[in-house]
C-alpha positions in Angstrom: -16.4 19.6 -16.6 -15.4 23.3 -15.8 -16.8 25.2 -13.2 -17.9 28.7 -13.4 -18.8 31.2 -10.4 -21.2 33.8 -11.0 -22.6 37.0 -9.3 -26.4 38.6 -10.5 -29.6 38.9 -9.0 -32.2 36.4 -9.2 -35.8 36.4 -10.3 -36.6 38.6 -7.5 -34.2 41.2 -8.0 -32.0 39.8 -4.8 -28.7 39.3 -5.0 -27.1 36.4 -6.0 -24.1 34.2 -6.3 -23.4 30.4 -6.7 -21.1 27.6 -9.3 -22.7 26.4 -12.4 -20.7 23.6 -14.5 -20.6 23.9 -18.2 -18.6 22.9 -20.9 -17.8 26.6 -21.4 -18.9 30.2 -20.3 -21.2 30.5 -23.3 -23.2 27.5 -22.6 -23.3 28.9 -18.9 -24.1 32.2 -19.5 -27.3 30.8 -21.4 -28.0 28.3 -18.4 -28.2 31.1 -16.3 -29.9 33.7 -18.1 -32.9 30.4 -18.6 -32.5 30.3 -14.3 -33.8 33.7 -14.8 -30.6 35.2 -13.5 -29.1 39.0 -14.6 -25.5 38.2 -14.7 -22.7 41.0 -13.3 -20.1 38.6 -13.7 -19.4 35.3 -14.5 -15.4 33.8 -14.8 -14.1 30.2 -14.9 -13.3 29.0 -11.0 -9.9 29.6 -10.0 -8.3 26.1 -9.8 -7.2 24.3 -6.5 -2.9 24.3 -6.1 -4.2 20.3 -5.5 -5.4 20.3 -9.2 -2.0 21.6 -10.1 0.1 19.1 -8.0 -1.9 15.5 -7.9 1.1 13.9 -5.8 -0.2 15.8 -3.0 -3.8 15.5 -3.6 -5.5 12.9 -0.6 -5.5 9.5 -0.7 -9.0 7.1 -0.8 -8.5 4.8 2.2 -9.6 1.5 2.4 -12.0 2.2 5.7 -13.7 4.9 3.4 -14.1 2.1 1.0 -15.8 0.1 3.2 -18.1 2.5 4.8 -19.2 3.9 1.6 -19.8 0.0 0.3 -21.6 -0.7 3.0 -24.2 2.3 2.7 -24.8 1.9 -0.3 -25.9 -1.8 0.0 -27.1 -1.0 2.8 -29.5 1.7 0.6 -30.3 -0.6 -2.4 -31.1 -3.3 -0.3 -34.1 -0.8 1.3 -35.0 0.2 -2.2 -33.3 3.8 -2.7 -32.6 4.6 -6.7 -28.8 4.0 -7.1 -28.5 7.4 -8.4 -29.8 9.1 -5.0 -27.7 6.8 -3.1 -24.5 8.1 -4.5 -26.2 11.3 -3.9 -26.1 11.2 -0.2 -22.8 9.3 -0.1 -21.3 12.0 -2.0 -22.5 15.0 0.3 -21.6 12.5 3.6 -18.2 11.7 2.8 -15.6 13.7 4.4 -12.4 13.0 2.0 -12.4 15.5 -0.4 -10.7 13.0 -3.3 -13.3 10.9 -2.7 -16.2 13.1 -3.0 -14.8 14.6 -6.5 -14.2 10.8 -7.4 -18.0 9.8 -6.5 -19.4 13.1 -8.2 -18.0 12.0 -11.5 -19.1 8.5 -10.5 -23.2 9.7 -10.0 -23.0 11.6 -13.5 -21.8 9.0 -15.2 -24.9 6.8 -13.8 -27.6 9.7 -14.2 -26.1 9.9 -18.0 -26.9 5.8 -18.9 -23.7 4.0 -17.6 -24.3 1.4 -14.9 -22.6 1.4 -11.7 -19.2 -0.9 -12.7 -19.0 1.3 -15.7 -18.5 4.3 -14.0 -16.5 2.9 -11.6 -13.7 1.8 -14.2 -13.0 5.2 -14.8 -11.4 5.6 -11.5 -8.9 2.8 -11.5 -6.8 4.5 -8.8 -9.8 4.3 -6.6 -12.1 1.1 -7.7 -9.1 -1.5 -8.9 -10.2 -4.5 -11.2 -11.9 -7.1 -8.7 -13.8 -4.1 -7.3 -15.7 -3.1 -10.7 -16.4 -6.6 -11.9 -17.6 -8.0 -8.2 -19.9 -5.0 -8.6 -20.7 -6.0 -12.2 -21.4 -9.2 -11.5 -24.0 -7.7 -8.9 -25.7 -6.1 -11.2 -26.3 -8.6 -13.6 -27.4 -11.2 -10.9 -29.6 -8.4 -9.2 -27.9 -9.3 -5.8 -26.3 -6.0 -5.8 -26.4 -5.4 -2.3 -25.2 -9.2 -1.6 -21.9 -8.4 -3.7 -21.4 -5.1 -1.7 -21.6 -6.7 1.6 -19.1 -9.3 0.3 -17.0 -7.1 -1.1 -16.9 -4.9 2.4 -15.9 -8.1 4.2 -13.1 -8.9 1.9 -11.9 -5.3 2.0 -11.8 -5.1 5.8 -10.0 -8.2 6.2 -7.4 -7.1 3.6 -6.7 -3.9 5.4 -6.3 -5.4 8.7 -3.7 -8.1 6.9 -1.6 -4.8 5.4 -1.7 -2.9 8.6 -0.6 -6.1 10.5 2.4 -6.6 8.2 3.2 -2.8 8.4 2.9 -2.4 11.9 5.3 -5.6 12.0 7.8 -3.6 9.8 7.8 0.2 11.7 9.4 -1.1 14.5 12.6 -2.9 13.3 12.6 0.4 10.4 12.6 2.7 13.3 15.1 1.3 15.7 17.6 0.5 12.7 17.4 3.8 11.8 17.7 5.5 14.6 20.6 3.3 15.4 22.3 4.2 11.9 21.6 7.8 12.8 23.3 7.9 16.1 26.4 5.7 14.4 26.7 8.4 12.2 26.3 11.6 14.3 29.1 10.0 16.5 31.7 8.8 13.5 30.7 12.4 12.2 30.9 14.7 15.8 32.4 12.6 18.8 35.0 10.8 17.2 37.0 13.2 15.7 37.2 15.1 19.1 38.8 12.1 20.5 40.9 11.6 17.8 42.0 15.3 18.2 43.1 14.5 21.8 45.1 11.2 21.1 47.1 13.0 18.7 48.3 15.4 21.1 49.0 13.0 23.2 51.3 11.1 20.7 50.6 8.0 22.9 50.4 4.8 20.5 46.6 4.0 20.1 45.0 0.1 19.9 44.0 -1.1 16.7 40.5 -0.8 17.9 40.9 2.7 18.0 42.4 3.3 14.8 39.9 1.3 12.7 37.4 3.4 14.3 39.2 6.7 13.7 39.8 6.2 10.1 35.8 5.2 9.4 35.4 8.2 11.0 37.7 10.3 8.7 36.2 8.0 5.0 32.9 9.2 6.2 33.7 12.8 6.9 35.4 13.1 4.3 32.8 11.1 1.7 30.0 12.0 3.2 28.1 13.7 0.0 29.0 10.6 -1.8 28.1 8.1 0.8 24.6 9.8 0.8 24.8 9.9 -3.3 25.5 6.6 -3.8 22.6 5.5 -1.1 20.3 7.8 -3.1 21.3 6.4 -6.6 21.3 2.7 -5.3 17.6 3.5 -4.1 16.3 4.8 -7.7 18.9 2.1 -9.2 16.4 -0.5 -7.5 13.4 1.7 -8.0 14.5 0.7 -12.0 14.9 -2.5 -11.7 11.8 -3.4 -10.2 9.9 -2.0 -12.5 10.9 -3.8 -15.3 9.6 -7.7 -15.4 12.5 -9.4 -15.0 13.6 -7.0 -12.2 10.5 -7.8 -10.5 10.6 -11.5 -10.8 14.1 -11.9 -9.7 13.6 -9.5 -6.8 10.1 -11.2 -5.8 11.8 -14.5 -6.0 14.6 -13.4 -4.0 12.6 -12.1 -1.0 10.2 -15.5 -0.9 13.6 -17.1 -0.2 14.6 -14.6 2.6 14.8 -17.2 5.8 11.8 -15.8 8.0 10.4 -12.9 5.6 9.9 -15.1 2.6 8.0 -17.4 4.8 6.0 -14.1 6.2 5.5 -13.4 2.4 4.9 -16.3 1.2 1.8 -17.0 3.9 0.7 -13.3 3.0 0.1 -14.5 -0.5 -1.5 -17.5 -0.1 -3.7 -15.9 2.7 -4.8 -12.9 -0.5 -4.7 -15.5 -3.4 -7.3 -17.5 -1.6 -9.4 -14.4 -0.3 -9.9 -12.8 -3.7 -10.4 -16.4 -5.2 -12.9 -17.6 -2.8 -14.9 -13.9 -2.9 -15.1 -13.8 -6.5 -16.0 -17.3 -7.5 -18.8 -16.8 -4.5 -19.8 -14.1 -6.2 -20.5 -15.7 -9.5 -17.0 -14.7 -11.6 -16.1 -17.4 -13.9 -13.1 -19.1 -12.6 -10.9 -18.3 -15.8 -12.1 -14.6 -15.5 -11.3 -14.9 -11.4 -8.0 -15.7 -11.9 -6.6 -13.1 -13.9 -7.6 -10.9 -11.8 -5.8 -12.9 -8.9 -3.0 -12.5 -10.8 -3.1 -8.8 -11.5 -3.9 -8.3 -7.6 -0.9 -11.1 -6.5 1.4 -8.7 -5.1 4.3 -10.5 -5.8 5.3 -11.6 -9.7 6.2 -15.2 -8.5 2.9 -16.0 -7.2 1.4 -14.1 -10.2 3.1 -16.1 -12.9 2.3 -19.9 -10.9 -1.7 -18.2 -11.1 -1.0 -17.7 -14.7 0.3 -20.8 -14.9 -2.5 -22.8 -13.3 -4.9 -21.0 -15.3 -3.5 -21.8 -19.1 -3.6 -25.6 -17.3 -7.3 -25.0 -15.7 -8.1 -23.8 -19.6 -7.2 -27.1 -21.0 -9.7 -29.0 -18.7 -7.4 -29.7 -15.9 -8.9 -29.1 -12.1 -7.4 -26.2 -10.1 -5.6 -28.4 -7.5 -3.1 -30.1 -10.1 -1.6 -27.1 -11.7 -1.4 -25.1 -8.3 1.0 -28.1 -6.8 3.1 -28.4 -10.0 4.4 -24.7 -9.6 5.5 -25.6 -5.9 4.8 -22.1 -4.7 1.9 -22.9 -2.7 2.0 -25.4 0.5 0.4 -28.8 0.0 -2.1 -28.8 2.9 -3.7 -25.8 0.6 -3.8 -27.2 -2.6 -5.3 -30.3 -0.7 -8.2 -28.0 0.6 -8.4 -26.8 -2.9 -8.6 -30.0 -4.3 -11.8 -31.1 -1.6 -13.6 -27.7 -2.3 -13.3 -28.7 -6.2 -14.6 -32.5 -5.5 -17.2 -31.5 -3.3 -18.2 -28.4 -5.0 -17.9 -25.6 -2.6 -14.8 -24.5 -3.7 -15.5 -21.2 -2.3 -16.3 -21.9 0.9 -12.8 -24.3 1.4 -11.3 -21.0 -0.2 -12.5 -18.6 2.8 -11.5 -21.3 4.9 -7.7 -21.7 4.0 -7.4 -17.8 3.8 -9.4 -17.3 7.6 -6.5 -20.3 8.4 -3.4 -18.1 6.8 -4.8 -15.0 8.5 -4.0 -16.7 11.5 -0.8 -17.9 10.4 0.3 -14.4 9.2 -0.3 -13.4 12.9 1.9 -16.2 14.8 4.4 -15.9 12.1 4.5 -11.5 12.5 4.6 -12.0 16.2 7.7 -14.7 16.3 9.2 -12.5 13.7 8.8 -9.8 16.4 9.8 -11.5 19.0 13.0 -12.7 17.1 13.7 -9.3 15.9 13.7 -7.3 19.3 16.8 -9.2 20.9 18.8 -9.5 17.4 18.4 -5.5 17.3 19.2 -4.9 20.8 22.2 -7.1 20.9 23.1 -5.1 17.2 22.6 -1.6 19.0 24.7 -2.8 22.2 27.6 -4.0 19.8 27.9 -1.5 17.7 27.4 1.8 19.9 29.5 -0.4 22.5 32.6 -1.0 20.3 32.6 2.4 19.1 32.7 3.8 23.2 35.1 0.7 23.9 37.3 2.1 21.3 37.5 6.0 22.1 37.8 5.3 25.7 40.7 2.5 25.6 43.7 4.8 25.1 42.3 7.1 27.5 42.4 3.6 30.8 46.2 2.9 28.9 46.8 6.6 29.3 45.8 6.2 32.9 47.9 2.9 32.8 51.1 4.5 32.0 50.4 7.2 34.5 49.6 5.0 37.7 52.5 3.2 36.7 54.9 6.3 36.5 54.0 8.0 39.6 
């Protein structure tokens, strides 16, 4: 809704100015004059550059996901009227996206929609297992129940992405760097040393040579080199957002000898989260699954989910379909298939994923620890051989020299 500002006096005769929303300056000017207020002036609010650029507009972290999740069952649970609760959590929070966001939320609310309702309209913010955990609150009345849940399961998902990115930034950093310094010495140092063996007119090692002339193909195609990198990236930008670019690439990485098995635990560990948080929460299983396999993360896992559920449809348990597509490990379609028998399939559920957690931490920390030496010995071999070459013409240089005098 548009915002107006406004200047007057009030009532009182004393000046005045404020904001009014409106759905135009017609229907404000008559809210205004009703407030009692003589109105000098009165234009539409000048818009935010944010409003006109929404790529740089702030992001909703997960941690102000949780703390507003946990308030707010926190407040329901001591009786506070939902609508005053968003209230306070609106005029508390300190991320501006996520004030507007809950604004829009606590208008929708004091206008008839209930809480999941309002909360679909902000997809970017409240994804799919988000609304209906929250519907499935209301309709149970164990609103605040859901919300604590749903805190938990969002805190340990954060804490599984930051471990896996965290486990990424260093190999990304070192590599590049190293690809950086490659380059400012194939663009800068070599060609000063390939300067001074010319002069010299000495014959140079083959060493030397190979070095010298990827030093001249990249000075000379540098623009392209950087073009082609940059049309590569989009070119796989494309193809992973069509489906069977996404499959194929998905598939490809699970395969990848110590990533894929990082990924692969990643995806068990978040399949059996979500599942275990939303069947304790109530959700159907056929209705839980889908949105397992909207939030899978990886289209290989999402189409075996799929799968699984078109099986669990027919009358089939959970456990047979989940071992037929041979994506997830057999100890936890075992635990799957006790959980079912014994029915507390969500408690074997946060089990398995508290279990994978744990796996996702040896397995980032030996990828770690396997990664370090591999990158040190690829930074001492390649900055060495480039050194090795420049400066072995100059010791046969001395050579020849020594052997002259």
């Amino acid at each position: 809704m548009p915002i107006f500002i406004w200047q007057g006096t009030d009532r009182k005769g004393a000046r005045a100015k404020g904001e009014i929303e409106s759905d135009n300056i017609v229907i404000a000017r008559e809210l205004l004059l009703r407030q009692g207020v003589t109105i000098r002036r009165l234009k539409p609010k000048p818009r935010d550059l944010l409003d006109y650029l929404p790529f740089l507009q702030g992001r909703v972290k997960e941690r102000d996901l949780v703390i507003f999740v946990r308030q707010l069952a926190t407040m329901i649970d001591a009786g506070v009227p939902i609508v005053q609760c968003l209230e306070v959590l609106r005029e508390q929070s300190e991320n501006k996206t996520f004030k507007v966001v809950l604004k829009d939320v606590t208008k929708e609310v004091e206008a008839g929609a209930t809480l999941h309702e309002s909360l679909e309209k902000h997809p970017k913010v409240f994804d799919n297992l988000f609304c209906n955990l929250t519907a499935a609150g209301e309709a149970g009345g164990i609103l605040d129940v859901i919300l604590n849940r749903l805190a938990n399961y969002i805190e340990k998902t954060a804490k599984l992405k930051k471990r896996i990115r965290g486990a990424m930034t260093y190999p990304g950093v070192v590599v590049s760097v190293a690809i950086s310094v490659v380059i400012v010495i194939l663009l800068y140092v070599i060609p000063v040393f390939a300067g001074l063996f010319k002069d010299a007119g000495a014959p140079l090692p083959p060493l030397t040579m190979v070095v010298i002339s990827l030093s001249d193909f990249v000075k000379n195609f540098f623009h392209w080199i950087v073009l082609s990198v940059i049309l590569l990236v989009f070119l796989g930008r494309w193809i992973r957002r069509t489906e069977q670019g996404r499959y194929q690439s998905d598939r490809l990485l699970l395969r990848l000898p110590v990533f894929g098995i990082l990924l692969r635990k990643v995806a068990v560990a978040r399949f059996s989260r979500t599942l275990g948080t939303m069947l304790a929460s109530g959700i159907p299983i056929l209705d839980a699954l889908n949105i397992v396999a909207a939030t899978a993360g990886n289209k290989v896992v999402e189409k075996a989910i799929r799968s699984a559920r078109v099986s669990i449809a027919q009358g089939n348990s959970i456990a047979e379909p989940l071992l037929a597509t041979k994506v997830f490990p057999l100890m936890v379609v075992h635990m799957i298939s006790v959980g079912e028998n014994s029915g507390a399939l969500d408690a074997m559920l946060e089990k398995v994923a508290d279990f994978y957690d744990e796996e996702v931490d040896v397995a980032v920390d030996s990828m770690t620890s396997l990664l370090e030496p591999m990158l040190i010995v690829f930074l001492g071999v390649t900055i060495g051989a480039l050194l090795v070459a420049m400066y072995l013409p100059i010791f046969q240089l001395g050579d020849v020299v020594s052997r002259g005098v």
